[in-house]
C-alpha positions as CSV (number, residue, x, y, z in Angstrom):
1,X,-5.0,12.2,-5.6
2,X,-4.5,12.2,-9.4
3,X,-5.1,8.4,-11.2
4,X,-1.5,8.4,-12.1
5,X,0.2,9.5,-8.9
6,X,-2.4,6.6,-6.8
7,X,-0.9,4.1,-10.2
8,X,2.5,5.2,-9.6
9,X,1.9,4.2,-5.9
10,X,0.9,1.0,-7.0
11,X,3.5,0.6,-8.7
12,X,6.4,1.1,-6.9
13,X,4.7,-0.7,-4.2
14,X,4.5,-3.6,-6.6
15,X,7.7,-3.5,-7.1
16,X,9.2,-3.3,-3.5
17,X,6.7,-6.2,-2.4
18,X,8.5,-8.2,-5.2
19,X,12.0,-7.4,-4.6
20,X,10.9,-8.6,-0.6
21,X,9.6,-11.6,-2.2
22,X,12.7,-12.6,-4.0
23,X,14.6,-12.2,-0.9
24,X,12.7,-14.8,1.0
25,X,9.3,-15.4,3.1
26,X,7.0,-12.9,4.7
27,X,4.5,-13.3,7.4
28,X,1.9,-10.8,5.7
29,X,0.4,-12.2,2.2
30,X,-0.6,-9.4,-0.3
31,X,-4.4,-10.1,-1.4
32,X,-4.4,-7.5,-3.3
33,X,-3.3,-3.5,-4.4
34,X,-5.0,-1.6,-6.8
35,X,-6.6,1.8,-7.8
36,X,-9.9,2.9,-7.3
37,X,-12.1,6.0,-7.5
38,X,-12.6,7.5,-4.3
39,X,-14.7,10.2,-5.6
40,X,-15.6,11.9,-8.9
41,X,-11.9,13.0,-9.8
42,X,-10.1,11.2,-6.8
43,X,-8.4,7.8,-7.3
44,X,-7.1,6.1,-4.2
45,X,-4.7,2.8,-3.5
46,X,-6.6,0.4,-2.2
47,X,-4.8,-2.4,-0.5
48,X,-5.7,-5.9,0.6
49,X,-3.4,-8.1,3.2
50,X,-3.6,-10.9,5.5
51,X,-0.7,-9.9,8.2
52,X,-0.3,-13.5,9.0
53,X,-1.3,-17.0,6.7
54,X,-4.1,-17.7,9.1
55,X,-5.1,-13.8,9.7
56,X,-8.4,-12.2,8.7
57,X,-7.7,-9.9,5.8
58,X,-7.0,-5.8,6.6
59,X,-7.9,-3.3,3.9
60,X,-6.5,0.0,3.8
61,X,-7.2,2.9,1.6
62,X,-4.4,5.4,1.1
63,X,-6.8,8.2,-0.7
64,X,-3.8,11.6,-0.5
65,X,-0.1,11.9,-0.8
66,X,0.4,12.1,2.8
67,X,2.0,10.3,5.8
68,X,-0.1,9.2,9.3
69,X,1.5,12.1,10.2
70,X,0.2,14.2,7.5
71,X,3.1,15.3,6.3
72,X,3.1,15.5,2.0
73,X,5.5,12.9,0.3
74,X,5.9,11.7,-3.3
75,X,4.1,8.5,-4.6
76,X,7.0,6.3,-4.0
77,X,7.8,8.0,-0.2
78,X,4.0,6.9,0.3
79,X,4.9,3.2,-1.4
80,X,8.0,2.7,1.1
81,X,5.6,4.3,3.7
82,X,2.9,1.4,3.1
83,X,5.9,-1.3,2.8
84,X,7.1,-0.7,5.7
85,X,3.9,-0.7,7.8
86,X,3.9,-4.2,6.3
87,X,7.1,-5.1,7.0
88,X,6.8,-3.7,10.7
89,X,3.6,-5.9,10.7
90,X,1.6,-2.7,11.9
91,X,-0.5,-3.1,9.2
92,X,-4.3,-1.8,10.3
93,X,-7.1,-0.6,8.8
Protein backbone atom coordinates (compact mmCIF):
# COMPACT_ATOMS: atom_id res chain seq x y z
CA UNK A 1 0.00 0.00 0.00
CA UNK A 2 0.79 3.75 -0.37
CA UNK A 3 2.84 5.50 2.87
CA UNK A 4 -0.17 7.62 3.51
CA UNK A 5 -3.02 5.11 3.16
CA UNK A 6 -0.57 2.46 5.78
CA UNK A 7 -0.25 6.31 8.01
CA UNK A 8 -3.84 6.90 7.70
CA UNK A 9 -4.30 3.26 9.10
CA UNK A 10 -2.26 4.13 11.88
CA UNK A 11 -3.90 6.72 12.53
CA UNK A 12 -7.31 6.01 12.87
CA UNK A 13 -6.27 2.98 14.65
CA UNK A 14 -4.61 5.36 17.10
CA UNK A 15 -7.34 6.93 17.61
CA UNK A 16 -9.92 4.12 18.20
CA UNK A 17 -7.36 2.42 20.66
CA UNK A 18 -7.59 5.76 22.57
CA UNK A 19 -11.17 6.34 22.61
CA UNK A 20 -11.21 2.35 24.12
CA UNK A 21 -8.77 3.56 26.47
CA UNK A 22 -10.74 6.39 27.82
CA UNK A 23 -13.61 4.17 28.30
CA UNK A 24 -11.86 1.87 30.70
CA UNK A 25 -9.28 -1.22 30.90
CA UNK A 26 -8.37 -3.75 28.25
CA UNK A 27 -6.82 -7.13 28.46
CA UNK A 28 -4.49 -6.61 25.30
CA UNK A 29 -1.68 -3.74 25.83
CA UNK A 30 -0.60 -1.96 22.54
CA UNK A 31 3.46 -2.19 22.34
CA UNK A 32 3.43 -0.57 19.53
CA UNK A 33 1.79 0.60 15.75
CA UNK A 34 3.66 2.05 13.21
CA UNK A 35 4.67 2.22 9.45
CA UNK A 36 7.25 0.53 7.78
CA UNK A 37 8.67 -0.28 4.33
CA UNK A 38 7.66 -3.56 3.29
CA UNK A 39 9.37 -3.27 0.03
CA UNK A 40 10.91 -0.57 -2.29
CA UNK A 41 7.52 1.48 -2.79
CA UNK A 42 5.33 -0.54 -0.22
CA UNK A 43 4.79 0.71 3.38
CA UNK A 44 2.96 -1.63 5.68
CA UNK A 45 1.34 -1.18 9.50
CA UNK A 46 3.15 -2.92 11.59
CA UNK A 47 1.60 -3.71 14.90
CA UNK A 48 2.96 -4.84 18.30
CA UNK A 49 0.53 -6.25 21.29
CA UNK A 50 0.59 -8.27 24.30
CA UNK A 51 -3.16 -9.91 24.24
CA UNK A 52 -2.88 -10.23 27.97
CA UNK A 53 -0.39 -8.24 30.86
CA UNK A 54 1.49 -11.41 31.32
CA UNK A 55 1.31 -12.58 27.41
CA UNK A 56 4.24 -12.89 25.08
CA UNK A 57 4.03 -10.07 22.53
CA UNK A 58 2.15 -10.87 18.85
CA UNK A 59 3.21 -8.85 15.85
CA UNK A 60 1.25 -8.48 12.87
CA UNK A 61 1.89 -6.88 9.64
CA UNK A 62 -1.10 -5.56 7.68
CA UNK A 63 1.05 -4.89 4.20
CA UNK A 64 -2.62 -4.26 1.63
CA UNK A 65 -5.94 -2.70 1.93
CA UNK A 66 -7.64 -5.93 2.41
CA UNK A 67 -9.69 -8.04 4.86
CA UNK A 68 -8.60 -11.92 6.07
CA UNK A 69 -11.04 -12.41 3.69
CA UNK A 70 -9.53 -10.50 1.03
CA UNK A 71 -12.02 -8.44 0.34
CA UNK A 72 -10.64 -4.38 -0.48
CA UNK A 73 -11.66 -1.78 2.27
CA UNK A 74 -10.61 1.77 3.00
CA UNK A 75 -7.78 2.53 5.54
CA UNK A 76 -10.07 3.19 8.34
CA UNK A 77 -12.47 -0.18 7.42
CA UNK A 78 -8.82 -1.94 7.79
CA UNK A 79 -8.20 0.20 11.35
CA UNK A 80 -11.76 -1.04 12.81
CA UNK A 81 -10.78 -4.41 11.16
CA UNK A 82 -7.44 -4.64 13.33
CA UNK A 83 -9.49 -3.10 16.49
CA UNK A 84 -11.68 -5.41 16.55
CA UNK A 85 -9.41 -8.47 16.21
CA UNK A 86 -8.08 -6.90 19.38
CA UNK A 87 -11.02 -6.30 21.05
CA UNK A 88 -12.32 -10.03 20.17
CA UNK A 89 -8.89 -10.95 21.63
CA UNK A 90 -8.20 -13.02 18.31
CA UNK A 91 -5.30 -11.18 17.83
CA UNK A 92 -2.46 -13.65 16.05
CA UNK A 93 0.30 -13.32 14.03
Amino acid sequence: MRKGEAEEIREQLLELLDERHEAGPTDYILQRATVEPASDDDWAVVVVVKPTLLGEPVTRVFETLRTDAGDEVTPEALAWQVYGLLEAGTFTP
